[in-house]
C-alpha positions as CSV (number, residue, x, y, z in Angstrom):
1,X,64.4,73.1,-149.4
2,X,60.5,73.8,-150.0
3,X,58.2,71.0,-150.6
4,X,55.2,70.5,-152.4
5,X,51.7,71.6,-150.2
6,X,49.8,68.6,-151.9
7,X,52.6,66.2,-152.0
8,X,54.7,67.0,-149.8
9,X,57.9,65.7,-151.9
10,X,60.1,68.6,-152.7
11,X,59.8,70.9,-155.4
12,X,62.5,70.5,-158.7
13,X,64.3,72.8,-160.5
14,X,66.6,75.8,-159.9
15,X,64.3,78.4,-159.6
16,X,62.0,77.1,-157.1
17,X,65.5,76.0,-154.9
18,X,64.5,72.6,-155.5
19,X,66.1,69.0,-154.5
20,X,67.7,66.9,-157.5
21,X,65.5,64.2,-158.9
22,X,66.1,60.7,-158.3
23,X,64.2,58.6,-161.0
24,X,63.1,55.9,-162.2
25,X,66.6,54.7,-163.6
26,X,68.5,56.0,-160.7
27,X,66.2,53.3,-158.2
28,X,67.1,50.7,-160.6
29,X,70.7,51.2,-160.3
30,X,70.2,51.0,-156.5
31,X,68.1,48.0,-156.6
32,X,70.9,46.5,-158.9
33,X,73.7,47.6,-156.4
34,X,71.4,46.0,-153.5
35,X,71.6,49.3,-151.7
36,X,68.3,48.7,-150.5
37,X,68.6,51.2,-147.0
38,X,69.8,53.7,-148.8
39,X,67.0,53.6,-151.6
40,X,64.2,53.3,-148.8
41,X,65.5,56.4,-147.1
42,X,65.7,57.9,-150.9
43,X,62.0,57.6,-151.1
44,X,60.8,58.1,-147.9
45,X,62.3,60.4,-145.7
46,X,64.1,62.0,-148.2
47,X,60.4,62.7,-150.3
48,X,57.4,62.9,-148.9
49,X,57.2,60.8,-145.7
50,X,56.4,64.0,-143.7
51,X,56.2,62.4,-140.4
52,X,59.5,60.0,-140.9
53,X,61.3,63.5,-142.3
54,X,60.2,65.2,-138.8
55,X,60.8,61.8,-136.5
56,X,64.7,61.7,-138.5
57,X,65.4,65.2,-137.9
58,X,65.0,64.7,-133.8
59,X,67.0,61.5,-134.2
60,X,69.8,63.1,-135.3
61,X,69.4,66.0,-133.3
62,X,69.1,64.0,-130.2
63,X,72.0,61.5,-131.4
64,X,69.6,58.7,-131.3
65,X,68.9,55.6,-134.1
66,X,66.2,56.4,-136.9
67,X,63.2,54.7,-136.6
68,X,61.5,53.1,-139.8
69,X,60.0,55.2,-142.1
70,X,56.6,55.7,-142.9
71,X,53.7,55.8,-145.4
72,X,54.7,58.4,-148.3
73,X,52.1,61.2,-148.6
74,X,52.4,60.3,-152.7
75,X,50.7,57.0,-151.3
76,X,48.2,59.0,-148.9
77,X,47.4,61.0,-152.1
78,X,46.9,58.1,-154.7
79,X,44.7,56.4,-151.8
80,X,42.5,59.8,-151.8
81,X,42.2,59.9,-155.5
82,X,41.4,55.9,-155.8
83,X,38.6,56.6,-153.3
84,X,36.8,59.4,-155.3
85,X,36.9,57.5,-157.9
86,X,34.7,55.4,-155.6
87,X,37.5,52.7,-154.9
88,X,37.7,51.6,-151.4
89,X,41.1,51.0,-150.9
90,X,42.5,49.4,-147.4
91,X,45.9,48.6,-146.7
92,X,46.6,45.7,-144.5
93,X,49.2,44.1,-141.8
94,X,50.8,41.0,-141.6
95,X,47.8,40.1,-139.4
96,X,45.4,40.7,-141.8
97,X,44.4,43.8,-140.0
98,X,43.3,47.3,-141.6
99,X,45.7,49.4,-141.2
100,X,44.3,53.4,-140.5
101,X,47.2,55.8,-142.6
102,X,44.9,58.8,-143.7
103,X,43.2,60.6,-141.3
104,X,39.5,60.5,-140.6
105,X,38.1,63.9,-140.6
106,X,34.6,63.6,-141.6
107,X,33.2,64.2,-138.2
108,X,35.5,67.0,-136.8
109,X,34.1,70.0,-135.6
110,X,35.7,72.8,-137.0
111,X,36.8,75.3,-134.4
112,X,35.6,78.9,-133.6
113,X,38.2,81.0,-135.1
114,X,37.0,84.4,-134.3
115,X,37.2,85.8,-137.6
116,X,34.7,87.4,-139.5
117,X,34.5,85.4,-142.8
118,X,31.6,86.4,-144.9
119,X,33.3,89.4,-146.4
120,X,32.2,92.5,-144.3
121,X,34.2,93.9,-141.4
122,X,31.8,95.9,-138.7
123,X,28.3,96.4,-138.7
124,X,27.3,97.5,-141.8
């Protein structure tokens, strides 16, 4: 079904041909049935771990083992928020290592698209 283009977890309800909710009390009944793979895959690749969701969909296609799942873009998006607040948030390894999640665009160059974007078409 369609997802969310900020969260990328998909959208509820019938209308919007939305997936089920699972909620809070659902992952405590998991958590108290010790069905711990089945909850991670619940709210991972299930939700809004965009690149676990693509990584599980070759897997199966290609008959191969899933591989662990990754960071949840809800996480990606509470990290982004935390930080405009001003909150420098890192996210470390067993190591003690930062660990890089969210992208660092700041010094991208944007690309020549070949559009005229100002509003006017021609020479006017």
């Amino acid at each position: 079904g369609p997802y969310s283009l900020i969260t990328q977890q998909p959208l509820g309800g019938k209308a919007q041909f939305g997936g089920q909710r699972f909620g809070e009390m659902e992952v405590w009944a998991l958590e108290a049935y010790g069905a711990a793979n089945i909850l991670q895959e619940i709210l991972t690749v299930k939700s809004d771990d965009v690149v676990g969701r693509v990584k599980t969909y070759e897997a199966i296609v290609k008959g191969e083992n899933i591989m662990e799942p990754g960071v949840p873009e809800s996480f990606k998006v509470l990290v982004k928020e935390l930080q405009s607040l001003g909150i420098n948030v890192e996210v470390l390894n067993e190591d003690e290592q930062k660990i890089q999640f969210v992208e660092d665009t700041s010094n991208d160059v944007m690309p020549e698209l070949g559009i005229n974007l100002s509003g006017f078409e021609g020479d006017h």
